[in-house]
C-alpha positions in Angstrom: 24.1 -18.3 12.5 21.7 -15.5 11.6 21.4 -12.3 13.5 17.4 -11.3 13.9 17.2 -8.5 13.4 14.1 -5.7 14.0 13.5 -2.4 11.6 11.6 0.9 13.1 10.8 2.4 9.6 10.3 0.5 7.0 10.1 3.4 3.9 12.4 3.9 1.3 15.5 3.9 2.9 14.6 0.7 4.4 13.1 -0.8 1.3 15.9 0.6 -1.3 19.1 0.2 0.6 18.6 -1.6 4.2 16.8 -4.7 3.7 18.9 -5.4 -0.2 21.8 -5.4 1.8 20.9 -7.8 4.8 19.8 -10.3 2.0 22.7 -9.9 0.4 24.8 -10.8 3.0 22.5 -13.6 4.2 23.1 -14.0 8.0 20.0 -11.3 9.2 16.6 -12.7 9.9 13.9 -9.4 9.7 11.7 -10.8 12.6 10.0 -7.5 13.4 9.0 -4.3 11.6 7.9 -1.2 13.2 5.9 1.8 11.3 3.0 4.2 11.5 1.9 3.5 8.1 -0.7 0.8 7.5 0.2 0.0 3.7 4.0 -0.8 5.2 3.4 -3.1 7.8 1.4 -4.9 5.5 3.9 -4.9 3.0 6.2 -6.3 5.5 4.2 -8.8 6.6 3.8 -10.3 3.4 7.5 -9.6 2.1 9.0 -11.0 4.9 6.8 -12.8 7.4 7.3 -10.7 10.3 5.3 -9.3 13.0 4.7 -5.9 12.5 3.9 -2.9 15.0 2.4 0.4 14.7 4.1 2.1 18.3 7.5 1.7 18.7 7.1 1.0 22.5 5.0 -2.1 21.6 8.0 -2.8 18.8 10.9 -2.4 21.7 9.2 -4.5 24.5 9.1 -7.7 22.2 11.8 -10.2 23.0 13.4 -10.2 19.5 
């Protein structure tokens, strides 16, 4: 069974050490991504097929 699993930042930390680590272990599902920078959401979007949001309120209210 995967966890889902949402991320509120999704910069280096994220990227480097956070995300490498859920795939490695191979029971998270990223399902939503939350951050104020355009280029990341993007990036998230394509990397991993998720919805991404730029206000963490919107990001919190979904039913993940």
């Amino acid at each position: 069974m995967d966890f889902k699993v949402g991320i509120c930042g999704v910069g280096r930390s994220a990227q480097e050490f956070h995300i490498p680590l859920m795939k490695k272990v191979g029971k998270f599902q990223i399902v939503a991504v939350c951050d104020t920078i355009p280029s990341r959401r993007r990036m998230a979007d394509r990397e991993y097929h998720t919805i991404a949001f730029s206000d963490y309120r919107h990001f919190l209210d979904t039913d993940i």
